[in-house]
Backbone as CSV, one residue per row, in Angstrom:
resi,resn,N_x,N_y,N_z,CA_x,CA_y,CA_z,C_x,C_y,C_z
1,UNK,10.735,-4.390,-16.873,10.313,-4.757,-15.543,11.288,-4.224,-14.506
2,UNK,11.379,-2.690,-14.603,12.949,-2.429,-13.779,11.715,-1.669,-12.446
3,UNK,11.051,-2.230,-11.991,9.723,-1.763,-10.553,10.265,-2.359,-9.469
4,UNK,11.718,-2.524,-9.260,11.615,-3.569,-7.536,12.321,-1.950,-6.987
5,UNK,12.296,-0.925,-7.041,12.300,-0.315,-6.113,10.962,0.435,-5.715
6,UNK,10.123,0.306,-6.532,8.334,0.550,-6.404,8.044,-0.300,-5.470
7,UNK,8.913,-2.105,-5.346,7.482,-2.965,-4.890,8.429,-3.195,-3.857
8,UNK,9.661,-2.894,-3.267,10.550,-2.899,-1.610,10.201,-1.703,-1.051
9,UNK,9.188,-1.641,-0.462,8.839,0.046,0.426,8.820,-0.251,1.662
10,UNK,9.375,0.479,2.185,9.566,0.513,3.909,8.213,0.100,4.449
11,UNK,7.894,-0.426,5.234,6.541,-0.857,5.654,5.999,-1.672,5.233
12,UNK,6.424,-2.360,4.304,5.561,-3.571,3.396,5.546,-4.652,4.165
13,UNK,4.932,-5.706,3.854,5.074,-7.154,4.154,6.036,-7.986,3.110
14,UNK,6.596,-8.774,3.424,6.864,-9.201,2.293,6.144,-10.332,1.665
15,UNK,5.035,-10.478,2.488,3.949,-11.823,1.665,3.149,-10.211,0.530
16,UNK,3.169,-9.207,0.843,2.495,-8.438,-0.377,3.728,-8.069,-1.412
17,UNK,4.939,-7.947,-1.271,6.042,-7.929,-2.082,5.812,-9.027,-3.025
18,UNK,5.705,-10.214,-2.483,5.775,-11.581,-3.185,4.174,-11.192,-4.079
19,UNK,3.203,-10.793,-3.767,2.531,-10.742,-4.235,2.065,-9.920,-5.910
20,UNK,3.163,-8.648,-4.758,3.159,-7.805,-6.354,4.039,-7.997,-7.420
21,UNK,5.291,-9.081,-7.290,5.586,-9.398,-8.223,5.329,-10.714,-8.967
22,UNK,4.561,-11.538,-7.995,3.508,-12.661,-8.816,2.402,-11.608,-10.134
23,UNK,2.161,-10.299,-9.100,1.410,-10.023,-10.000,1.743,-9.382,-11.472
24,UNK,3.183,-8.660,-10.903,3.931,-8.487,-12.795,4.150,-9.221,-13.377
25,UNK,4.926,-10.769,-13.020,5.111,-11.685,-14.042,3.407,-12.530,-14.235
26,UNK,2.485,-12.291,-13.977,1.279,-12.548,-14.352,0.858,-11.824,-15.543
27,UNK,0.718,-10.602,-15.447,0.869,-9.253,-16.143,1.355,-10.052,-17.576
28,UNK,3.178,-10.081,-17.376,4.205,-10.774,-18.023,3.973,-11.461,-18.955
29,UNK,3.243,-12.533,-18.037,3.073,-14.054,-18.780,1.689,-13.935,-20.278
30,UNK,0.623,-13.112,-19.797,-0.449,-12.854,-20.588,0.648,-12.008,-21.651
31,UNK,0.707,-10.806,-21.592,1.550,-9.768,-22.766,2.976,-10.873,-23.876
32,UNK,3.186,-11.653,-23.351,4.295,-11.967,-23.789,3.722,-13.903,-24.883
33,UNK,2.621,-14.111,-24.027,1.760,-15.498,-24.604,2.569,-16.335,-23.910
34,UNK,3.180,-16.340,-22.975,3.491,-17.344,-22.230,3.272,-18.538,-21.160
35,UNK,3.964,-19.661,-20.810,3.561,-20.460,-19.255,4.961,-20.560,-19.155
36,UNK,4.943,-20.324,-17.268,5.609,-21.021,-16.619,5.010,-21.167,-15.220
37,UNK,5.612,-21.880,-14.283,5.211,-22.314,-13.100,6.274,-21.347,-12.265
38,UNK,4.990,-20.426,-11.253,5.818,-19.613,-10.506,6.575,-20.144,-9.471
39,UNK,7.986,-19.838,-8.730,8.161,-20.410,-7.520,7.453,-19.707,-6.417
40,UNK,8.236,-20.635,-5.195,7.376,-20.449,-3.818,8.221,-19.387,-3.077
41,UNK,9.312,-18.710,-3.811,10.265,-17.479,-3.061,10.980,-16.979,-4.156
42,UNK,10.471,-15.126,-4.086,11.495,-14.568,-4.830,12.188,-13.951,-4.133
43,UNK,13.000,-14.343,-3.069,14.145,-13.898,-2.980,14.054,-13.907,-1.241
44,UNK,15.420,-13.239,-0.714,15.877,-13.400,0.524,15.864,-12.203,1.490
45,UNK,15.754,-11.656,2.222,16.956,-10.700,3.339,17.991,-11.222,3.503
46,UNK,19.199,-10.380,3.094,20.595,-10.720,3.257,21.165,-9.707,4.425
47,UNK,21.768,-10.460,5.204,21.858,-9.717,6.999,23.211,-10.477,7.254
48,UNK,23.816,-10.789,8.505,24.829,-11.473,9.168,25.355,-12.428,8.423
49,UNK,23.944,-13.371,7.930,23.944,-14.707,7.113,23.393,-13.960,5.569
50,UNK,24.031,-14.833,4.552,23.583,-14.754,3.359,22.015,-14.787,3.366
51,UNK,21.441,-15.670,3.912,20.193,-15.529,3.389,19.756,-15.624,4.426
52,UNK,19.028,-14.931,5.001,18.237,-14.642,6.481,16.588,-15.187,6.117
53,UNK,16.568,-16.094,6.892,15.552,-17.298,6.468,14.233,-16.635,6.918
54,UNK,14.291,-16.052,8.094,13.263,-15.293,8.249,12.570,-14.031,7.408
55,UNK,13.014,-13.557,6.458,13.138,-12.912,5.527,13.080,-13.126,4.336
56,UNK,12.702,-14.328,4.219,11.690,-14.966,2.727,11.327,-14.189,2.257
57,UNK,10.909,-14.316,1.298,9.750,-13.606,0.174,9.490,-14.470,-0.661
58,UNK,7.876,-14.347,0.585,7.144,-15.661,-0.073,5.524,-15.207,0.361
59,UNK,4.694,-16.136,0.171,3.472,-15.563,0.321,2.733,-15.827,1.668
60,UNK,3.657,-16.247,2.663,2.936,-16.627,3.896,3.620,-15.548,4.914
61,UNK,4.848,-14.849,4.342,5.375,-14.047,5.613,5.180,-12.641,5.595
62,UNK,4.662,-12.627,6.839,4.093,-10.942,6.902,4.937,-10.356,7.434
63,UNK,6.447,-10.254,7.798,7.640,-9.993,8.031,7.583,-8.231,7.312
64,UNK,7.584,-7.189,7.744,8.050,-5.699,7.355,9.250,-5.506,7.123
65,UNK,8.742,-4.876,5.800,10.599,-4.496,5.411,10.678,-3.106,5.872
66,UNK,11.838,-2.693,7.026,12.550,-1.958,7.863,14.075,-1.334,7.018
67,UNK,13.538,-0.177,7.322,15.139,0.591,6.582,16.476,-0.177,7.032
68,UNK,16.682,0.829,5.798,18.243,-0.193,5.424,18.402,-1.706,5.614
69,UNK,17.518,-2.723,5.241,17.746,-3.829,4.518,18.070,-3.666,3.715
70,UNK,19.069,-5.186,3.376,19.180,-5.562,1.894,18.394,-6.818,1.527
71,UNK,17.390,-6.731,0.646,17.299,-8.418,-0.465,18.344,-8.316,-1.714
72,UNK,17.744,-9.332,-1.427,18.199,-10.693,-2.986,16.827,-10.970,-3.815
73,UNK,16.640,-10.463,-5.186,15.428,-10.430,-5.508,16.176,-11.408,-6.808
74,UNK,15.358,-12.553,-6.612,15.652,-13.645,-8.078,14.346,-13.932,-8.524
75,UNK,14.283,-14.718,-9.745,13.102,-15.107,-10.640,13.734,-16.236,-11.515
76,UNK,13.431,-17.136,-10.859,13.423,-18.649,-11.511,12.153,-19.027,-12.482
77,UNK,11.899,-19.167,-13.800,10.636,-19.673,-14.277,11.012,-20.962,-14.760
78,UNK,10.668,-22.160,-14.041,11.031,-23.681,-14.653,9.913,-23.785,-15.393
79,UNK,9.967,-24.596,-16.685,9.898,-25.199,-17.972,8.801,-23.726,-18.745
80,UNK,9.345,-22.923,-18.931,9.417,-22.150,-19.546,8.853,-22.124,-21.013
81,UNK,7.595,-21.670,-21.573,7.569,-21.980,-22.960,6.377,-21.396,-23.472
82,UNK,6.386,-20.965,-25.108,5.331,-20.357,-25.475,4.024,-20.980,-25.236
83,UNK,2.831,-20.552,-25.789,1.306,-21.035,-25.617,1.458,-22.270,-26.337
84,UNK,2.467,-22.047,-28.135,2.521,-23.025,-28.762,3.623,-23.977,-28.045
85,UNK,3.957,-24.185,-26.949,4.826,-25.230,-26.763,6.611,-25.159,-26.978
86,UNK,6.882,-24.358,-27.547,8.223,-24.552,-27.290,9.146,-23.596,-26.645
């Protein structure tokens, strides 16, 4: 899954960023027989402040990613576990 310089393109939104990587670990989750519960942000714009709040990546912000940013791209999957349960 090494695609986050495919899915950070100049011009994007980042509610479609968030989207396309809901849509790999979807992808993910089927290939692998898995569940987990996605979160509500993968990750930040990091600017002045560590985490530049306006700069979510999440699925409601239509915020453009503009050259030379930096994110913070994380992936939290809480309770984590095969089809069979463990």
């Amino acid at each position: 899954m090494n695609e986050t310089p495919d899915i950070l393109k100049e011009g994007k939104t980042l509610a479609s960023v968030y989207s396309d990587i809901k849509n790999k670990l979807m992808q993910f989750q089927k290939l692998k027989n898995l569940e987990f519960e996605l979160q509500k942000s993968f990750g930040h714009g990091i600017g002045l402040e560590f985490k530049e709040k306006l700069l979510d990546i999440n699925e409601s912000n239509n915020s453009k990613i503009k050259p030379l940013q930096t994110y913070l791209i994380f992936l939290n999957l809480p309770n984590l576990k095969d089809k069979a349960g463990t």
